[in-house]
C-alpha positions in Angstrom: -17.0 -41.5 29.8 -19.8 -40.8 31.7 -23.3 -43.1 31.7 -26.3 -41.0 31.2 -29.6 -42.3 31.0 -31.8 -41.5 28.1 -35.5 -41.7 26.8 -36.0 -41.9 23.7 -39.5 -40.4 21.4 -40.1 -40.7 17.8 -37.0 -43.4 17.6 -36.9 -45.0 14.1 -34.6 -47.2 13.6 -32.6 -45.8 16.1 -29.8 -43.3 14.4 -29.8 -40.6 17.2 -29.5 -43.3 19.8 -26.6 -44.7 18.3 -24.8 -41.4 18.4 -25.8 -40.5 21.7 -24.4 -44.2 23.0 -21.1 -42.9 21.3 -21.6 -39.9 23.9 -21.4 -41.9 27.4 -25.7 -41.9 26.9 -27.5 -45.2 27.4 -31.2 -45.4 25.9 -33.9 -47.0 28.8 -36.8 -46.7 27.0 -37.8 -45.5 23.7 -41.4 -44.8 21.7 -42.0 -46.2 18.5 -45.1 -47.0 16.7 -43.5 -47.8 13.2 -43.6 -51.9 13.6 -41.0 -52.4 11.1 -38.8 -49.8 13.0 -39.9 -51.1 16.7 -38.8 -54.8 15.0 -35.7 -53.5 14.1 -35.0 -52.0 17.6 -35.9 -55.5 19.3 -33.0 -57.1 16.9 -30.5 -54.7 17.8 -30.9 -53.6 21.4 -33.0 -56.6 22.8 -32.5 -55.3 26.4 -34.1 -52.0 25.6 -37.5 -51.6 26.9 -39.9 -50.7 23.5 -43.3 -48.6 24.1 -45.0 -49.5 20.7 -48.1 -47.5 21.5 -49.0 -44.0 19.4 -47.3 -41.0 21.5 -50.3 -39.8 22.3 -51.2 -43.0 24.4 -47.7 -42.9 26.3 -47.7 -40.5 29.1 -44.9 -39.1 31.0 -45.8 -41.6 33.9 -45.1 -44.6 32.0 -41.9 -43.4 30.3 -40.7 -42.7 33.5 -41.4 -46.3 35.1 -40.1 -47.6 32.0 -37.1 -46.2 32.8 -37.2 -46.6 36.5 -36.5 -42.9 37.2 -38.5 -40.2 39.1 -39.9 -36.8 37.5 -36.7 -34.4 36.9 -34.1 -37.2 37.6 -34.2 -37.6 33.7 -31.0 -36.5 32.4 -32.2 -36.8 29.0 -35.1 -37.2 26.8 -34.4 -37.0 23.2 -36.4 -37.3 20.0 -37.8 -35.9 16.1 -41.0 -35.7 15.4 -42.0 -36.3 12.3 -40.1 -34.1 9.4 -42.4 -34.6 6.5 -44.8 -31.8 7.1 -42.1 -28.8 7.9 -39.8 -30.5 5.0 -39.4 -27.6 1.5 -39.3 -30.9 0.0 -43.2 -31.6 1.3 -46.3 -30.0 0.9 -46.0 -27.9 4.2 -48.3 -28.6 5.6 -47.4 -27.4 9.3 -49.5 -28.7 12.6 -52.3 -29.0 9.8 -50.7 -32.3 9.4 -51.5 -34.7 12.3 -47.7 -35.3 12.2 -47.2 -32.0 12.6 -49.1 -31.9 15.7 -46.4 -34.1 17.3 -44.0 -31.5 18.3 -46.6 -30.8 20.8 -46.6 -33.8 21.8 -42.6 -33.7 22.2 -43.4 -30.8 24.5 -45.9 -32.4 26.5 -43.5 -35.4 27.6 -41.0 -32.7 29.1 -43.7 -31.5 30.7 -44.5 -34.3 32.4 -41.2 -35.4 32.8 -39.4 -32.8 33.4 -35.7 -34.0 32.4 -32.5 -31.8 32.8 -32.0 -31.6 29.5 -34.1 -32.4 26.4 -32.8 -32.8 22.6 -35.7 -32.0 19.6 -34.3 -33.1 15.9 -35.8 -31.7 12.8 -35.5 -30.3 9.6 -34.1 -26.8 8.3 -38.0 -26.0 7.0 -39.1 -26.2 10.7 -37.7 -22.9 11.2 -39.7 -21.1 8.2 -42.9 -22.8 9.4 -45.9 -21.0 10.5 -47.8 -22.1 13.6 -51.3 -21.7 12.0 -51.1 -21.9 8.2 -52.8 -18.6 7.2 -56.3 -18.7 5.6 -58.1 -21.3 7.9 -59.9 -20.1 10.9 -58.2 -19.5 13.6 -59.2 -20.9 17.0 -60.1 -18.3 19.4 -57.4 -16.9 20.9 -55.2 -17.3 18.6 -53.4 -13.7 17.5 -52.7 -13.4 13.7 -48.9 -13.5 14.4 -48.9 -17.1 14.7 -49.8 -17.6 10.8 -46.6 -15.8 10.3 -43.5 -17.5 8.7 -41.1 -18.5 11.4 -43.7 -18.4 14.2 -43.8 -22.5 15.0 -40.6 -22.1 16.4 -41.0 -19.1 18.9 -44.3 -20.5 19.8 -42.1 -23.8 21.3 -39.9 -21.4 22.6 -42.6 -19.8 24.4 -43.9 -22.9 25.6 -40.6 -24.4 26.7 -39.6 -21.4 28.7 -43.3 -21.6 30.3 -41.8 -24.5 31.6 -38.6 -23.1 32.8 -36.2 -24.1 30.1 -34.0 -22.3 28.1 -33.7 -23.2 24.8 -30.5 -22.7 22.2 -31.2 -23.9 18.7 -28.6 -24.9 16.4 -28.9 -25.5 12.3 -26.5 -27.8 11.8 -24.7 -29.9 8.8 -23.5 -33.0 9.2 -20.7 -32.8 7.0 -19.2 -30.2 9.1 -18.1 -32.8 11.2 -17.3 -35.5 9.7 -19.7 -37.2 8.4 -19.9 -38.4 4.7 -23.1 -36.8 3.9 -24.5 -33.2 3.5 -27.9 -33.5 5.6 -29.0 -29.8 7.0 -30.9 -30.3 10.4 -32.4 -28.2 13.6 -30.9 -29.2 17.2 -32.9 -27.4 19.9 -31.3 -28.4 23.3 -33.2 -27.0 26.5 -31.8 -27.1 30.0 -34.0 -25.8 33.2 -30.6 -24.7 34.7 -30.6 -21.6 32.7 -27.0 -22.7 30.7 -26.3 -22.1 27.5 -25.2 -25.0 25.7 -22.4 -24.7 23.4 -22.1 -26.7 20.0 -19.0 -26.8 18.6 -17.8 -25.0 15.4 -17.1 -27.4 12.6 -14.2 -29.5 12.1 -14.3 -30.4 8.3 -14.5 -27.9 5.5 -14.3 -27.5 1.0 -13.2 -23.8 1.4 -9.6 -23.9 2.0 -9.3 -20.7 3.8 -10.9 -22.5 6.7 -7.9 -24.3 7.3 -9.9 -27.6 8.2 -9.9 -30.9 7.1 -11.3 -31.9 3.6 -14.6 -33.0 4.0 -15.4 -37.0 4.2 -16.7 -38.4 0.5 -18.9 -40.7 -0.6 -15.3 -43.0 -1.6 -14.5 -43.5 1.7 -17.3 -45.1 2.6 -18.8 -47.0 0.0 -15.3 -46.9 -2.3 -12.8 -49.3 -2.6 -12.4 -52.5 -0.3 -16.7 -51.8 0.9 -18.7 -55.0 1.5 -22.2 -54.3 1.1 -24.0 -55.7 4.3 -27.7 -55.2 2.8 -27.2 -54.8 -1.3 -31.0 -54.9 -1.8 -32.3 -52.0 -3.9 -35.2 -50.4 -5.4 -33.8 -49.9 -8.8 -35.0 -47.1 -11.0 -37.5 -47.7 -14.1 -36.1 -48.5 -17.7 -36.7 -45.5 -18.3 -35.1 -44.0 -16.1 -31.8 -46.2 -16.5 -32.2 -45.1 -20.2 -31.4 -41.7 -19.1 -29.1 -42.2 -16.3 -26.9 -44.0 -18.6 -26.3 -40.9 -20.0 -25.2 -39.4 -17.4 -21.2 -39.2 -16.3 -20.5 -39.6 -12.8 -21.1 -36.6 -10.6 -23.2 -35.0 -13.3 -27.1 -34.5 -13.3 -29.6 -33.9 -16.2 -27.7 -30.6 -17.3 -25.1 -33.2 -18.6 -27.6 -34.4 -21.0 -28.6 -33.0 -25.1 -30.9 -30.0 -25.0 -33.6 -32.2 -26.5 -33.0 -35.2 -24.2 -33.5 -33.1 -21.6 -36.3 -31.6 -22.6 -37.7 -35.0 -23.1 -36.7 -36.5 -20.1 -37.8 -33.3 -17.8 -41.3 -32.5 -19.1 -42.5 -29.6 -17.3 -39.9 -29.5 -14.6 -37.6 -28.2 -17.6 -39.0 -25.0 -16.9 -39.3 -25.2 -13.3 -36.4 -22.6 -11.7 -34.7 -23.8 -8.8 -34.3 -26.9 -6.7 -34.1 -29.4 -10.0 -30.2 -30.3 -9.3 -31.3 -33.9 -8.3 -33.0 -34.9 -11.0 -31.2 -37.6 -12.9 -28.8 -37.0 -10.7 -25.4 -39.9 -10.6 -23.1 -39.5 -7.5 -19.6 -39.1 -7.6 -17.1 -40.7 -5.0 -15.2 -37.6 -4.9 -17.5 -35.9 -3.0 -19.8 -36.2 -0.1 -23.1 -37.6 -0.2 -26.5 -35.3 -0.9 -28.8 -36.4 1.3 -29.7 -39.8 1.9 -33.6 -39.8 0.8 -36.5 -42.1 1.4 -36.8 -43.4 -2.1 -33.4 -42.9 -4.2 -35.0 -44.3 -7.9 -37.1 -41.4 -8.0 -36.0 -39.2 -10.9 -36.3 -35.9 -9.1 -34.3 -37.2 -5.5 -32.2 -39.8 -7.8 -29.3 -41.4 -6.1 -27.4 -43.5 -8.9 -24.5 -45.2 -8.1 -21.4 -43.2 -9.5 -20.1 -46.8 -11.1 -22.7 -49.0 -11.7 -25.7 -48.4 -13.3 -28.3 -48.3 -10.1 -29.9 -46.9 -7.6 -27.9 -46.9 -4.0 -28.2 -50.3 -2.1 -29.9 -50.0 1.3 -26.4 -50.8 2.6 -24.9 -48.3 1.2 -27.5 -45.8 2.2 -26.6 -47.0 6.2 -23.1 -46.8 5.1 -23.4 -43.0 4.4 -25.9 -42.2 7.3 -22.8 -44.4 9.5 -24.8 -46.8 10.9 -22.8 -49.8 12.5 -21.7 -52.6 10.4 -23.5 -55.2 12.1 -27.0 -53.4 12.7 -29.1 -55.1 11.2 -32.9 -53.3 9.4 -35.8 -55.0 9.3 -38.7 -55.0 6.7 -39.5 -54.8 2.9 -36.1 -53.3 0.8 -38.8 -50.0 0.6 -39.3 -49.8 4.8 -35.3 -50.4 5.4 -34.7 -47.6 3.0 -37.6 -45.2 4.7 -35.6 -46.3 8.4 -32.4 -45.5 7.0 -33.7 -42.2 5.0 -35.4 -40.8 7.9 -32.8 -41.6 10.5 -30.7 -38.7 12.1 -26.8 -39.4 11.1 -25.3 -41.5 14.0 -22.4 -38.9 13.6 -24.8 -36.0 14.3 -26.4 -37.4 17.2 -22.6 -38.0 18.3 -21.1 -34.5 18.7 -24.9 -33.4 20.2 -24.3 -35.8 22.4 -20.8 -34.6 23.8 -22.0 -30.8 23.8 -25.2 -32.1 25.9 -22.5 -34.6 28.2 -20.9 -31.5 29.0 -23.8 -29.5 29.3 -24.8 -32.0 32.6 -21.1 -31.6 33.5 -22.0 -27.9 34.0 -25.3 -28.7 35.7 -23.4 -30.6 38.1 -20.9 -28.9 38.9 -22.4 -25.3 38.9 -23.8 -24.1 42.7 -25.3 -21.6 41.5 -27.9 -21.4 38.4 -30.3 -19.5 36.8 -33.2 -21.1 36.1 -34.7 -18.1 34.9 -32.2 -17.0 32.4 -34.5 -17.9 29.4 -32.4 -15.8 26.5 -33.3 -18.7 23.6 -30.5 -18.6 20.9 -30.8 -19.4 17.4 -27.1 -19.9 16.0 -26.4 -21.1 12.5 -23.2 -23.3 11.6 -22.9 -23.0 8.3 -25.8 -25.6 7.6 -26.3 -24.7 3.7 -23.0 -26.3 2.2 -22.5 -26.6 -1.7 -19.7 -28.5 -3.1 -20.5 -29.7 -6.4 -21.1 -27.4 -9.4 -23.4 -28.8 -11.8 -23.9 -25.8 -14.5 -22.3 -22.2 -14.8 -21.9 -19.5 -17.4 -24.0 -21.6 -20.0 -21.3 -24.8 -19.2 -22.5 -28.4 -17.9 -20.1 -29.9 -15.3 -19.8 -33.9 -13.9 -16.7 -35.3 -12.9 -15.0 -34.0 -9.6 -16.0 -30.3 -10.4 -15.4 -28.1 -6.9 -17.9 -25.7 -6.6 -15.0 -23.5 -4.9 -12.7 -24.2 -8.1 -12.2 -20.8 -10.5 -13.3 -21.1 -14.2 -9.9 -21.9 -15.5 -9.4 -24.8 -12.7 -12.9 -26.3 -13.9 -12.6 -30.1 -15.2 -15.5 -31.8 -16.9 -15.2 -34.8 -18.8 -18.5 -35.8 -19.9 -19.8 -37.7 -23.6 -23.4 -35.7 -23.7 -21.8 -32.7 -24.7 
C-alpha cells in the first residue's frame, strides 16, 4: 500500500486521519485549535507535528515546512470546517457564522499550497446553504444569486476551478459501507489534473433487492462480548429517565400514552417533522442514528437499548469505529463533542482508497487535462431509513424494518 503524505485542517480528534492511515496516507502536520482535541492528538500520534494556532494564523508557508514539502508536492490536504452553521439541525446560520467563514479559509490553504488533491468534509445542509443569507446588505459586488439556496456550494466550485481544480462532490452515508452508523456527509475531492474521481457504489444495503450485505448494527459493536474502554456518561435528567423507562427498545416517544406524550413533548407535540429522536431508545438490531454531541438531550436522545442510560463515551467511539486503544482526552462532555463531531474512521477509509487511486491515475496518466473543470455532484443514496417508528395510526419499537409490509410488522411494546 502506498505512503502518501497528508496535511491535515480542522482535525479534531482525529477520525478522518485515522481512515485515511487505513488508506496508505500518513498525516505530517495537522491544525487544531480545540486544546482538548490538540491534547488528545499529542497522546495518540506523539510524532505528529501539531499547529495549535486559529487557521487563520497558519499560512500555507508554514504547513508546508511543517511537513517538509514544497508548494504542489502535497499529495494531500484534507479537512472539515466546522458543520454547525450549515447543519438543518442548527440555526443556519451560513458564512454569517464566523465558523462558517472557515470554508474560505479551507480554500485559501489550497491556494497557497497547491496539493494534488484536496478532501473538504461536511454536512448534507452544506449543499442547501446560501452564500449570503438574504436580507442583510450585500457587499458590493455581490450579485443577488448568491443569497440563493444552494449557491455556497457553486460559489467554492467557482473558486476551486479559479484555481485549476476540478471538483466531484459526493453525498455519502456511512452505512453504505460498512459502517455501524447512519451519518449523511458531503465529500468534495478536487484534483488540478482535470480527473474525475470515482467513489465507489455501496457495499451494504436494508432493501433486499440490492443484493448486498445487510447493513452493520449497533449489536455488533457494542453487543455481546463489548468491553467498554471509556464507560463515562452524561446521563439524562430524572425526568427524562422517567420517560425513557417507558420506552421499549428501538421505540421513541410515539411508543408512549397519548397523554404522556403530550406531557412529555410540550409544544414539540405539535411540531411536524424531524421529532423521531425524541425520547428516542436504540435497538441492537439496527444501525446506529447518528452519533450526536450530547446524547441525554431529549430531542437527539441516544438511550441505551438495555440499560436504562444515555450511551457511554465508549460506546459512542465504538460506533464512529475509532481504535480500541485511542485514547480521548478532556471532561466526559469534550470527549463526547471529539467523538460526535468526528468524521467515521470508516468514511475517511473508502475516501481514502478512491483518492489513493485517484494519485495512481495522476501518476500514471501522460497526458491530463488540467482544464477539464466539469464539477460533479453525485448522490449515493445518502438519506437511508431503516427503522419505522409510526404508520397507519400504529406505534412500532422492537426490530421493526422500515422495508417490512404491514402484515410482516412486529411490535412488542407495554405503552400501548
Amino acid at each position: 500500500m502506498p505512503n502518501h503524505k497528508l496535511i491535515s485542517l480542522f482535525s479534531g480528534a482525529m477520525g478522518l486521519d485515522l481512515g485515511l492511515e487505513r488508506s496508505g496516507f500518513t498525516s505530517t502536520v495537522v491544525n487544531e485549535v480545540d486544546s482538548d482535541c490538540v491534547a488528545t492528538i499529542r497522546l495518540n500520534r506523539p510524532k505528529v507535528r501539531v499547529l495549535d494556532s486559529s487557521i487563520h494564523d497558519i499560512s500555507g508557508s508554514d504547513l508546508l515546512k511543517a511537513a517538509n514539502l514544497r508548494k504542489g508536492q502535497v499529495p494531500l490536504v484534507a479537512g472539515g470546517p466546522p458543520c454547525q452553521p450549515f447543519s438543518v439541525f442548527g440555526n443556519r446560520k451560513g458564512t454569517s457564522d464566523n465558523r462558517g467563514q472557515l470554508v474560505f479559509e479551507f480554500v485559501r490553504v489550497i491556494q497557497e499550497t497547491m496539493p494534488k488533491v484536496f478532501l473538504m468534509e461536511n454536512v448534507r445542509g452544506l449543499l442547501s446553504m446560501p452564500a449570503y443569507r438574504g436580507g442583510k446588505k450585500l457587499p458590493r459586488g455581490v450579485p443577488l444569486s448568491l443569497t440563493k439556496a444552494g449557491s455556497l456550494v457553486g460559489l467554492l466550485f467557482e473558486k476551486f476551478n479559479d484555481l485549476g481544480y476540478r471538483v466531484d462532490l459526493f453525498v455519502v452515508n456511512s452505512v453504505n459501507y460498512g459502517a455501524p452508523q447512519m451519518r449523511e456527509r458531503v465529500l468534495l475531492i478536487g484534483n488540478r489534473y482535470g480527473l474525475e474521481c470515482d467513489f465507489p457504489a455501496p457495499t451494504h444495503s436494508n432493501r433486499p433487492e440490492d443484493g448486498l450485505p445487510p447493513f452493520r448494527t449497533l449489536g455488533d459493536v457494542i453487543g455481546s462480548g463489548f468491553i467498554d474502554p471509556c464507560p463515562e456518561i452524561l446521563n439524562f435528567s430524572p425526568r427524562k429517565l422517567k420517560y425513557l423507562s417507558m420506552v421499549p427498545p428501538g421505540g421513541n416517544w410515539r411508543s408512549l400514552p397519548e397523554a404522556v406524550q403530550r406531557e412529555s413533548m410540550g409544544k414539540s407535540y405539535n411540531l411536524k417533522g424531524g421529532r423521531s429522536a425524541y425520547w428516542r431508545k436504540l435497538s441492537l438490531g439496527f444501525p446506529s442514528p447518528t452519533v450526536v454531541t450530547m446524547p441525554n438531550h431529549a430531542g437527539t436522545s441516544m438511550c441505551h437499548p438495555e440499560e436504562l442510560r444515555a450511551i457511554s463515551v465508549g460506546e459512542a467511539m465504538a460506533i464512529q469505529e475509532f481504535p480500541l486503544s485511542w485514547q480521548l482526552v478532556g471532561s466526559t462532555a469534550s470527549k463526547f463533542r471529539q467523538v460526535g463531531n468526528a468524521v467515521p474512521v470508516r468514511l475517511g477509509q473508502v475516501a481514502g482508497l478512491s483518492i489513493s487511486n485517484l494519485l495512481k491515475s495522476i501518476h500514471d496518466c501522460r497526458r491530463h487535462s488540467p482544464r477539464n473543470l466539469n464539477n460533479r455532484v453525485i448522490h449515493l443514496r445518502p438519506h437511508v431509513r431503516t427503522k419505522s417508528y409510526f404508520k397507519d395510526g400504529q406505534a412500532f419499537a422492537g426490530d421493526t424494518s422500515y422495508y417490512a409490509s404491514q402484515d410482516q410488522l412486529q411490535f412488542d411494546y407495554e405503552a400501548s
